[in-house]
N, CA, C and O atoms as CSV, one atom per row, in Angstrom:
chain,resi,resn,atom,element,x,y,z
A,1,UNK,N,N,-9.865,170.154,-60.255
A,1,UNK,CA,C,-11.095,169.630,-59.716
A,1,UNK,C,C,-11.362,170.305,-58.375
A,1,UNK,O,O,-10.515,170.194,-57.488
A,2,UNK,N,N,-12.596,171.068,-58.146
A,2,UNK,CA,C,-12.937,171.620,-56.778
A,2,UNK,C,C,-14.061,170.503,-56.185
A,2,UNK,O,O,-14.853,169.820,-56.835
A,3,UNK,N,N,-13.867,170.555,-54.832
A,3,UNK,CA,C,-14.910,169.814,-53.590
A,3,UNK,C,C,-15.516,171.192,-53.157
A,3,UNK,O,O,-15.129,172.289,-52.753
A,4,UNK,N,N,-17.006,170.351,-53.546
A,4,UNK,CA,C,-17.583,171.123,-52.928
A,4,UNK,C,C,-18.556,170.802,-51.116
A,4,UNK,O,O,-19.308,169.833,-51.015
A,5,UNK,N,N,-18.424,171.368,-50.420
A,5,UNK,CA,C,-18.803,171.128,-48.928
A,5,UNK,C,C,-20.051,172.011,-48.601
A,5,UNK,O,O,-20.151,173.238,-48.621
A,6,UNK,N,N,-21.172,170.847,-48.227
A,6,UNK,CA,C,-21.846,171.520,-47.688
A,6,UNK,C,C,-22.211,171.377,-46.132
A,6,UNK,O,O,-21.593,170.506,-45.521
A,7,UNK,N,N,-23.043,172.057,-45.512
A,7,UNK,CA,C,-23.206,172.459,-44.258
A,7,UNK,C,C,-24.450,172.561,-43.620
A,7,UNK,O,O,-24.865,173.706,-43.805
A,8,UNK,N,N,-25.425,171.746,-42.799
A,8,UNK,CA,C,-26.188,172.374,-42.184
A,8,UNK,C,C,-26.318,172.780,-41.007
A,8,UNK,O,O,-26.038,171.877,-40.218
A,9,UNK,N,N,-26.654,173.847,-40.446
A,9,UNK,CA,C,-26.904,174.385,-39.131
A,9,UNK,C,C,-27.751,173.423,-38.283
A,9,UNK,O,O,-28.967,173.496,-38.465
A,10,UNK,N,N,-27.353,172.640,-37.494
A,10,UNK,CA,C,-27.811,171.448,-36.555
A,10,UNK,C,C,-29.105,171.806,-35.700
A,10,UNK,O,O,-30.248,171.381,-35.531
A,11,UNK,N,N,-28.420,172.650,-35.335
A,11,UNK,CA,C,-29.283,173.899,-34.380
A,11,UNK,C,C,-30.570,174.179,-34.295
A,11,UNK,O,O,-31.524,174.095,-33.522
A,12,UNK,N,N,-30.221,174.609,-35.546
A,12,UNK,CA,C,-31.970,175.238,-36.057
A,12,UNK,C,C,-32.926,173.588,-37.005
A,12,UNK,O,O,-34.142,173.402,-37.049
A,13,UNK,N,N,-32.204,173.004,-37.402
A,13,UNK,CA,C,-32.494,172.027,-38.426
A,13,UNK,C,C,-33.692,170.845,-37.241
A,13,UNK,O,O,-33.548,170.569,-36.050
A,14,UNK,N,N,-34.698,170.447,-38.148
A,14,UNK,CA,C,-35.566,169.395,-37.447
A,14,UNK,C,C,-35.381,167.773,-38.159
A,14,UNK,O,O,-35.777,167.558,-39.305
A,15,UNK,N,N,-34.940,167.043,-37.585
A,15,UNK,CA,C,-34.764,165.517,-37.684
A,15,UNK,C,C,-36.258,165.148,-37.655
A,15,UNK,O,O,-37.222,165.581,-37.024
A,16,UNK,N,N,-36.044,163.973,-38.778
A,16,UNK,CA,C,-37.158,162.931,-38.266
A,16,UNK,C,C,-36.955,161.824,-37.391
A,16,UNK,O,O,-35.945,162.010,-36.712
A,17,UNK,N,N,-37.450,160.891,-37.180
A,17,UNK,CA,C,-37.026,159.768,-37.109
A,17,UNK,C,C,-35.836,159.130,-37.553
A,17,UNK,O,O,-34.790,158.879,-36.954
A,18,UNK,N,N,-36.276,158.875,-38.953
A,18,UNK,CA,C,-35.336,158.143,-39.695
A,18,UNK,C,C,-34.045,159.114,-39.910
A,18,UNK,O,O,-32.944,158.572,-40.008
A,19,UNK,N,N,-34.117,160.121,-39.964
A,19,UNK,CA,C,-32.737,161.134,-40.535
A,19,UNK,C,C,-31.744,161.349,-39.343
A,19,UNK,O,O,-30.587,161.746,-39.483
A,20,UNK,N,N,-32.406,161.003,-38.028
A,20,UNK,CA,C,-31.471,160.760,-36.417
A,20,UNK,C,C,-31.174,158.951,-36.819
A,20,UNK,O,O,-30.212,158.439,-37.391
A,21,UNK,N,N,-31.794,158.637,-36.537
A,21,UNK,CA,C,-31.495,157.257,-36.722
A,21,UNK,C,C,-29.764,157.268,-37.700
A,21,UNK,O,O,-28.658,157.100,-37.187
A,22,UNK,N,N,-29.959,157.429,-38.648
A,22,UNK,CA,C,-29.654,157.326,-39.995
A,22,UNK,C,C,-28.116,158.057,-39.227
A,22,UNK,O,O,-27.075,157.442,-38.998
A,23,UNK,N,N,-28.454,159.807,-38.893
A,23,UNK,CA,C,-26.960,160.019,-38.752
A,23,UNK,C,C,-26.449,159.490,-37.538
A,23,UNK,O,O,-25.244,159.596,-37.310
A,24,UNK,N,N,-27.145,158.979,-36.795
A,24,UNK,CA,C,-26.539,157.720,-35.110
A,24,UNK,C,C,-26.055,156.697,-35.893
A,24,UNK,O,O,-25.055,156.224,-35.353
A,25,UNK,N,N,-26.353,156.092,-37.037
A,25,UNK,CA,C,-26.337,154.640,-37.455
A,25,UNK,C,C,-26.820,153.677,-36.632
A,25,UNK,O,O,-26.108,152.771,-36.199
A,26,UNK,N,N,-28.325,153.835,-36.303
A,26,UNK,CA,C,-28.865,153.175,-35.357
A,26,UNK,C,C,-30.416,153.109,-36.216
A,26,UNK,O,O,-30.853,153.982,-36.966
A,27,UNK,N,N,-30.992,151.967,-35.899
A,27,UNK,CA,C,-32.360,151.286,-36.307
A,27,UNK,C,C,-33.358,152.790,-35.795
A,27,UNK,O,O,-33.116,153.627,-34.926
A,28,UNK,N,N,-34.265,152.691,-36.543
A,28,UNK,CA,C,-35.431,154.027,-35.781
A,28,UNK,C,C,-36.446,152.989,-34.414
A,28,UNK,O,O,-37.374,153.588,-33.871
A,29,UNK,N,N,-36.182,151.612,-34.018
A,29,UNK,CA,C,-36.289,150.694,-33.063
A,29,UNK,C,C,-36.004,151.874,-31.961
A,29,UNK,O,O,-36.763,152.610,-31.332
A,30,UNK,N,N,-34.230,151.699,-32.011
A,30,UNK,CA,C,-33.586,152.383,-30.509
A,30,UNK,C,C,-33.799,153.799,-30.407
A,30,UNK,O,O,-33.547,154.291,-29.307
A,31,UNK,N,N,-34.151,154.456,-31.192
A,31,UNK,CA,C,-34.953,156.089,-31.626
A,31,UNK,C,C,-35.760,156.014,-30.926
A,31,UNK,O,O,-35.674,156.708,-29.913
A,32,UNK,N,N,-36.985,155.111,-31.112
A,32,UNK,CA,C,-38.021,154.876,-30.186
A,32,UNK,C,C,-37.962,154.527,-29.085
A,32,UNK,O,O,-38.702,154.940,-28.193
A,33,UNK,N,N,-36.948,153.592,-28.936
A,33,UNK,CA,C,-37.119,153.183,-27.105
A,33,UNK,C,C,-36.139,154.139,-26.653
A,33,UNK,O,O,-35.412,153.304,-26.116
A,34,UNK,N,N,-35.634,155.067,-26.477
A,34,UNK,CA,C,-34.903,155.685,-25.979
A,34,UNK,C,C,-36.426,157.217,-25.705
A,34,UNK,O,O,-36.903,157.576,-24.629
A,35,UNK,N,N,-36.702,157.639,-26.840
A,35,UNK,CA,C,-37.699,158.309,-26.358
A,35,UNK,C,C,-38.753,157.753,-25.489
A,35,UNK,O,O,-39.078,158.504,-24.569
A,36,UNK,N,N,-39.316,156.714,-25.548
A,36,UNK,CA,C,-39.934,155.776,-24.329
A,36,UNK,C,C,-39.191,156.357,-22.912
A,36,UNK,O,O,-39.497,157.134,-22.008
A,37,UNK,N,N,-38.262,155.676,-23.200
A,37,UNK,CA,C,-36.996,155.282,-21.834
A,37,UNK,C,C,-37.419,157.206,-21.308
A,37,UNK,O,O,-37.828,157.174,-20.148
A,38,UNK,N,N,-37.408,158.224,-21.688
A,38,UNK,CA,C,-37.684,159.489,-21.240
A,38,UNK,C,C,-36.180,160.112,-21.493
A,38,UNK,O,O,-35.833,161.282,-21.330
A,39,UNK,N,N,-35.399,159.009,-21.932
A,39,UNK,CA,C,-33.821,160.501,-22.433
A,39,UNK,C,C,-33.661,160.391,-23.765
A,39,UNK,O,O,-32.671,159.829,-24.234
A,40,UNK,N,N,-34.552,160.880,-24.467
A,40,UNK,CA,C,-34.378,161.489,-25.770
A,40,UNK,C,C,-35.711,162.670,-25.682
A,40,UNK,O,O,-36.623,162.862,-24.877
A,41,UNK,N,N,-35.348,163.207,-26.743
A,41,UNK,CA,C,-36.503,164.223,-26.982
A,41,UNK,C,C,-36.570,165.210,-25.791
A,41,UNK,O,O,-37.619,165.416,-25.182
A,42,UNK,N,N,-35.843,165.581,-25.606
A,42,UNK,CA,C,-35.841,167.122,-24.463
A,42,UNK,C,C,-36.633,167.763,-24.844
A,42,UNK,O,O,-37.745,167.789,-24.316
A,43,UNK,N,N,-36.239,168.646,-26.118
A,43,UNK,CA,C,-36.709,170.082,-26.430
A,43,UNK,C,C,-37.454,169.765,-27.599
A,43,UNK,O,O,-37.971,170.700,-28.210
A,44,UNK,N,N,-37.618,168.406,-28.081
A,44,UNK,CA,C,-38.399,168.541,-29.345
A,44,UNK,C,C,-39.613,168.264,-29.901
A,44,UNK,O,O,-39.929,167.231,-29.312
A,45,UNK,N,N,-40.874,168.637,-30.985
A,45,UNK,CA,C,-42.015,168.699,-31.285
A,45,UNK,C,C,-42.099,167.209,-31.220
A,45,UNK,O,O,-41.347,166.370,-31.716
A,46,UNK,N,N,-43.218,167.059,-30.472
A,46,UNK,CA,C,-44.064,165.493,-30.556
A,46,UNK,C,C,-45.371,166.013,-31.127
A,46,UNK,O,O,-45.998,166.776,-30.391
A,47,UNK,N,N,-45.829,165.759,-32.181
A,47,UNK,CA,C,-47.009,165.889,-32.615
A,47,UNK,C,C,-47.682,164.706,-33.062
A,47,UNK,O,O,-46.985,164.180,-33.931
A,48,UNK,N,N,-48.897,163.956,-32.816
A,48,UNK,CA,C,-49.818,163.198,-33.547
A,48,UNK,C,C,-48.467,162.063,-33.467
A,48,UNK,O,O,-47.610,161.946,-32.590
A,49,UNK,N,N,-48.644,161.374,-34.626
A,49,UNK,CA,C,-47.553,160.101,-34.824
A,49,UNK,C,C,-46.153,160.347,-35.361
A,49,UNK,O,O,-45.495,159.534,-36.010
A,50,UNK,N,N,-45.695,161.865,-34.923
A,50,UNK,CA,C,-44.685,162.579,-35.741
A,50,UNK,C,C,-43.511,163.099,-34.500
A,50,UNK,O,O,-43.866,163.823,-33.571
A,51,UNK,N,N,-42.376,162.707,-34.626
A,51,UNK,CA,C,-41.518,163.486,-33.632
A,51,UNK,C,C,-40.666,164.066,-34.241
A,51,UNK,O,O,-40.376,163.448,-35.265
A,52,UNK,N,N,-40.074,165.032,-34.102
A,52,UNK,CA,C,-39.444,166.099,-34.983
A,52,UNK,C,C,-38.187,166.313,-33.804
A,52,UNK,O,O,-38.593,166.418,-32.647
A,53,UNK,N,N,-37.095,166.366,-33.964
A,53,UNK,CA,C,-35.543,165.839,-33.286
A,53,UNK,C,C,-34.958,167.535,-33.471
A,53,UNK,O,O,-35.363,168.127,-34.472
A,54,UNK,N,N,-34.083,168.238,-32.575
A,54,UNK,CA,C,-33.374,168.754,-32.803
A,54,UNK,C,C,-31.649,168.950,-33.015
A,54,UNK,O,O,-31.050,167.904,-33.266
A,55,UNK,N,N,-30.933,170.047,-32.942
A,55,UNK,CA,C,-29.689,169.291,-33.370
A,55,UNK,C,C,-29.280,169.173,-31.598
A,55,UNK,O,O,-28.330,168.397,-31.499
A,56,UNK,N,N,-29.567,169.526,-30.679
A,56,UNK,CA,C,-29.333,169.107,-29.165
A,56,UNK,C,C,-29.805,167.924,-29.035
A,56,UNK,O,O,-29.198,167.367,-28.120
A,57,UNK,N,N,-30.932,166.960,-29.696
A,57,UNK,CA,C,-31.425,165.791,-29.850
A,57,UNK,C,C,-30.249,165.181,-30.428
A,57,UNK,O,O,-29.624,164.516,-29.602
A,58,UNK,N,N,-29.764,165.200,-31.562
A,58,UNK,CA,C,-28.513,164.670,-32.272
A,58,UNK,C,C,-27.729,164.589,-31.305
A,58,UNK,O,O,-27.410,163.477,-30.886
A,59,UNK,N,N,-27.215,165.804,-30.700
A,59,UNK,CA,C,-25.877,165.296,-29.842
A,59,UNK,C,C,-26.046,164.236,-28.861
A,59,UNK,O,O,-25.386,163.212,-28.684
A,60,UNK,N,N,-27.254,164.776,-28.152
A,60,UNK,CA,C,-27.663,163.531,-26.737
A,60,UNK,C,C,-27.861,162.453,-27.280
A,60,UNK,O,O,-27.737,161.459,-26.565
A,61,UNK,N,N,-28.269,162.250,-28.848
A,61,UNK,CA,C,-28.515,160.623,-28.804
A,61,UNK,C,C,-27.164,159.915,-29.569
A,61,UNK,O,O,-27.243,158.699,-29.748
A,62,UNK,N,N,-25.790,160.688,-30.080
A,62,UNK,CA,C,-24.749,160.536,-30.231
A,62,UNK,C,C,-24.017,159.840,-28.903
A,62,UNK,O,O,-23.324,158.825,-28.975
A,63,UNK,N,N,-24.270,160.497,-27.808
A,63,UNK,CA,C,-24.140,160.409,-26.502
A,63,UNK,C,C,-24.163,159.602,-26.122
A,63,UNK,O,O,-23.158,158.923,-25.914
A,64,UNK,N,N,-25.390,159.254,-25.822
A,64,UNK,CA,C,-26.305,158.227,-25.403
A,64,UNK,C,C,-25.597,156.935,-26.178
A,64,UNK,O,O,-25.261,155.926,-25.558
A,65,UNK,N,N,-25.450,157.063,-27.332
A,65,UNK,CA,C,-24.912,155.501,-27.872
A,65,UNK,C,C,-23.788,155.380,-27.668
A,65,UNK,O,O,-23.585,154.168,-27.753
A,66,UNK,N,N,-22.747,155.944,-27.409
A,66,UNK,CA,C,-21.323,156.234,-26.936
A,66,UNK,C,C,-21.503,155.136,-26.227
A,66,UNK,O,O,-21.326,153.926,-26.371
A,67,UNK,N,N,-22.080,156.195,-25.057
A,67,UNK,CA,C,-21.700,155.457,-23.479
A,67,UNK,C,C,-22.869,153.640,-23.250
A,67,UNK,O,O,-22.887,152.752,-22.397
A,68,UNK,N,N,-23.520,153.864,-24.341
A,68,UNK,CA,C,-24.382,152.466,-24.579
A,68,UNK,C,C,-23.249,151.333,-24.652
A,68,UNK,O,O,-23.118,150.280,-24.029
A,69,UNK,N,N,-22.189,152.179,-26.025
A,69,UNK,CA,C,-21.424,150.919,-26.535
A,69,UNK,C,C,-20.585,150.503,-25.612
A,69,UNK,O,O,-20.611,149.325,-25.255
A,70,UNK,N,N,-19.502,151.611,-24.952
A,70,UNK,CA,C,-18.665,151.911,-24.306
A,70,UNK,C,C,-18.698,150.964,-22.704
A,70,UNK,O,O,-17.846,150.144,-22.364
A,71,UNK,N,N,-19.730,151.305,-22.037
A,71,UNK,CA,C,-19.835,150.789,-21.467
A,71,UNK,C,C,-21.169,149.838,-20.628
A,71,UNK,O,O,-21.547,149.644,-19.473
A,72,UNK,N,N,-21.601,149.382,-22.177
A,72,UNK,CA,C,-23.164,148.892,-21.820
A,72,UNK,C,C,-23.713,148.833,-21.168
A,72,UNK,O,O,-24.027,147.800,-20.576
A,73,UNK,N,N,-24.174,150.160,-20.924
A,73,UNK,CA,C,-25.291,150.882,-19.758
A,73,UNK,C,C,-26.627,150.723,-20.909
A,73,UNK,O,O,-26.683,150.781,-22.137
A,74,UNK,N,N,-27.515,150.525,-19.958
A,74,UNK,CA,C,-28.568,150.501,-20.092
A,74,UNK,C,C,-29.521,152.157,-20.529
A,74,UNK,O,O,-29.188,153.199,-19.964
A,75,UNK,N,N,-30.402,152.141,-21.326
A,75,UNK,CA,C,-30.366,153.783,-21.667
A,75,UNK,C,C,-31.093,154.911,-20.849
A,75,UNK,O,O,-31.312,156.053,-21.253
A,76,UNK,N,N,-31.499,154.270,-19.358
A,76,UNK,CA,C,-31.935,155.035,-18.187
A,76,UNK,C,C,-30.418,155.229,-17.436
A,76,UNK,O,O,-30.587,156.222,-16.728
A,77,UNK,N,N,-29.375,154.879,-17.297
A,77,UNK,CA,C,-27.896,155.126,-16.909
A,77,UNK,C,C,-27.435,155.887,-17.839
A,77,UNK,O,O,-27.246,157.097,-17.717
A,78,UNK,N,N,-27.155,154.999,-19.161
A,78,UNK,CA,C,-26.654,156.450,-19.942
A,78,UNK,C,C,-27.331,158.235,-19.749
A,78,UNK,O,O,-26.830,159.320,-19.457
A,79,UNK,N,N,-29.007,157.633,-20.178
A,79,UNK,CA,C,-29.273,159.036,-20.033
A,79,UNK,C,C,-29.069,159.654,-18.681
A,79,UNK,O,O,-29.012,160.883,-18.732
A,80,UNK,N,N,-28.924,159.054,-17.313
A,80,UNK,CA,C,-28.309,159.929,-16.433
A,80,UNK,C,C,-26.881,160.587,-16.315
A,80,UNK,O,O,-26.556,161.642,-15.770
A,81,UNK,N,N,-26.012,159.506,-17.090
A,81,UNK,CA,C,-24.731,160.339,-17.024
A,81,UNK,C,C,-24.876,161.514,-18.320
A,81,UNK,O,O,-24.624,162.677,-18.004
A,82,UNK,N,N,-25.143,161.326,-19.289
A,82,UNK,CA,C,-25.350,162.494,-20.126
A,82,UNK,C,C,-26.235,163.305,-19.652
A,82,UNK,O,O,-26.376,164.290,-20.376
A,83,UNK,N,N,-26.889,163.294,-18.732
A,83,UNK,CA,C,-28.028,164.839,-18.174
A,83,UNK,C,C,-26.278,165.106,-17.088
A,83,UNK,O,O,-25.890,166.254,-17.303
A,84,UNK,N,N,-25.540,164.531,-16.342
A,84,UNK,CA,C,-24.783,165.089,-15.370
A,84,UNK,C,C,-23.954,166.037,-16.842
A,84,UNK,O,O,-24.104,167.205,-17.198
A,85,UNK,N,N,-23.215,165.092,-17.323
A,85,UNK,CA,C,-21.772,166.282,-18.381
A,85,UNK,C,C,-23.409,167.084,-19.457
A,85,UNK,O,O,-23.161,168.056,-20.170
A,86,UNK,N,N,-24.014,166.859,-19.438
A,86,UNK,CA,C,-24.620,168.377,-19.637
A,86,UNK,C,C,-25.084,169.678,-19.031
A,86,UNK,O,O,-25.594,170.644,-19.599
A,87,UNK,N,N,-24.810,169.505,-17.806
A,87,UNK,CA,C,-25.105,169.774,-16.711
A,87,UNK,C,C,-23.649,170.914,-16.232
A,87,UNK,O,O,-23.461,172.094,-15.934
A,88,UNK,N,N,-22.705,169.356,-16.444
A,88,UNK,CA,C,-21.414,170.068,-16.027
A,88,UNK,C,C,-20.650,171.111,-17.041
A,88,UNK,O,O,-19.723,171.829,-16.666
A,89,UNK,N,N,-21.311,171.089,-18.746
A,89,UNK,CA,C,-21.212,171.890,-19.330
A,89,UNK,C,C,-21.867,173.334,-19.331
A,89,UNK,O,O,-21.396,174.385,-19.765
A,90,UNK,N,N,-23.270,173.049,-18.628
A,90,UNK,CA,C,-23.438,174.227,-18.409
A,90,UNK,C,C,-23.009,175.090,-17.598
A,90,UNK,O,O,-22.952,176.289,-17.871
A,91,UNK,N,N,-22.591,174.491,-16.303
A,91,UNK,CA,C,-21.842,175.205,-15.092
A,91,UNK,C,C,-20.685,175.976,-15.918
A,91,UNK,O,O,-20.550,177.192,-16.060
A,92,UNK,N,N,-19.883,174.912,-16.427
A,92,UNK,CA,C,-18.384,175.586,-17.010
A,92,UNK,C,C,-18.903,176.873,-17.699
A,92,UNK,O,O,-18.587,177.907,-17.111
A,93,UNK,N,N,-19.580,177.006,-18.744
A,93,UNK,CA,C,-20.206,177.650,-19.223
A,93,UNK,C,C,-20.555,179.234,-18.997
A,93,UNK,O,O,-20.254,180.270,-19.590
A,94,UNK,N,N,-21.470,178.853,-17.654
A,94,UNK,CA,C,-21.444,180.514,-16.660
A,94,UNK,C,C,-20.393,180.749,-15.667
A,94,UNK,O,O,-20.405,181.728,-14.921
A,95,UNK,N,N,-19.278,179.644,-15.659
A,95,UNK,CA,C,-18.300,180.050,-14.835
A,95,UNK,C,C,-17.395,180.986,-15.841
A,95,UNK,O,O,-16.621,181.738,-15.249
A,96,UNK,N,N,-17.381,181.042,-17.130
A,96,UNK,CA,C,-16.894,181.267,-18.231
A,96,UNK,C,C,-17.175,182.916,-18.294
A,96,UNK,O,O,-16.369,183.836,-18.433
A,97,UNK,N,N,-19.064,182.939,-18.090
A,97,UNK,CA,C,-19.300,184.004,-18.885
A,97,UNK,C,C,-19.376,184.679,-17.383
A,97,UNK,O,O,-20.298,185.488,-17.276
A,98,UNK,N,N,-18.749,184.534,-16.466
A,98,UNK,CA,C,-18.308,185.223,-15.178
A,98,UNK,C,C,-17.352,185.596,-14.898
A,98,UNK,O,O,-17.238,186.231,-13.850
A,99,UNK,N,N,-16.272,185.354,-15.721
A,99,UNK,CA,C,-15.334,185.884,-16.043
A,99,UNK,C,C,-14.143,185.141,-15.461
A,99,UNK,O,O,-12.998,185.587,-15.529
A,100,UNK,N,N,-14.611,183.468,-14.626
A,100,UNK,CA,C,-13.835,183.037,-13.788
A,100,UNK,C,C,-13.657,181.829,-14.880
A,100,UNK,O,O,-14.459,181.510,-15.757
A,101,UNK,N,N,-11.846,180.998,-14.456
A,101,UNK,CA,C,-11.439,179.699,-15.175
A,101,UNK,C,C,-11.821,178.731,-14.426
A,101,UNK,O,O,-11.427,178.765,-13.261
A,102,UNK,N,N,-12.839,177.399,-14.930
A,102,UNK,CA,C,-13.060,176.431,-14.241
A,102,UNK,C,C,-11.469,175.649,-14.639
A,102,UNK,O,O,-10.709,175.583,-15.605
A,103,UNK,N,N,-11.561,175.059,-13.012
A,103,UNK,CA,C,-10.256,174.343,-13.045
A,103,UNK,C,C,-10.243,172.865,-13.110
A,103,UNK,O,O,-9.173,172.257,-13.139
């Protein structure tokens, strides 16, 4: 018997509503108030009555519910500590492609 595995590229791929919701395991409710709240939806298409999620949307709102559960922050706190460790990922990042080890 073979398994077969499939794969999509997060990256490039556009979420709806319901298909973020769905892989957060969260109501498309907190989908919405989190895009309200202003920390969701960075980089992604708002059109007409349609929001279209990317896979950087996925991670931040993975994020975002973490530190919701974790330590029931409110989702204007969460989304500030997830803008800082994204932040601090990017630093590491060009400290990286500078050829230097962040310590």
């Amino acid at each position: 018997m073979s398994q077969e595995t499939t794969a999509v590229v997060v990256d490039q791929a556009r979420l709806s509503i319901e298909e973020l919701s769905v892989s957060c395991a969260v109501g498309g409710d907190w989908v919405i108030e989190h895009v309200q709240a202003g920390v969701l939806l960075n980089d992604s298409v708002a059109g007409g009555d349609t929001w279209t999620f990317s896979g950087q949307d996925l991670r931040r709102a993975r994020r975002l519910l973490e530190l919701e559960r974790t330590f029931d922050a409110v989702p204007e706190l969460a989304g500030l500590v997830v803008d800082l460790l994204e932040e601090r990922e990017r630093l590491r990042a060009r400290l990286l492609r500078a050829g230097l080890t962040p310590d």
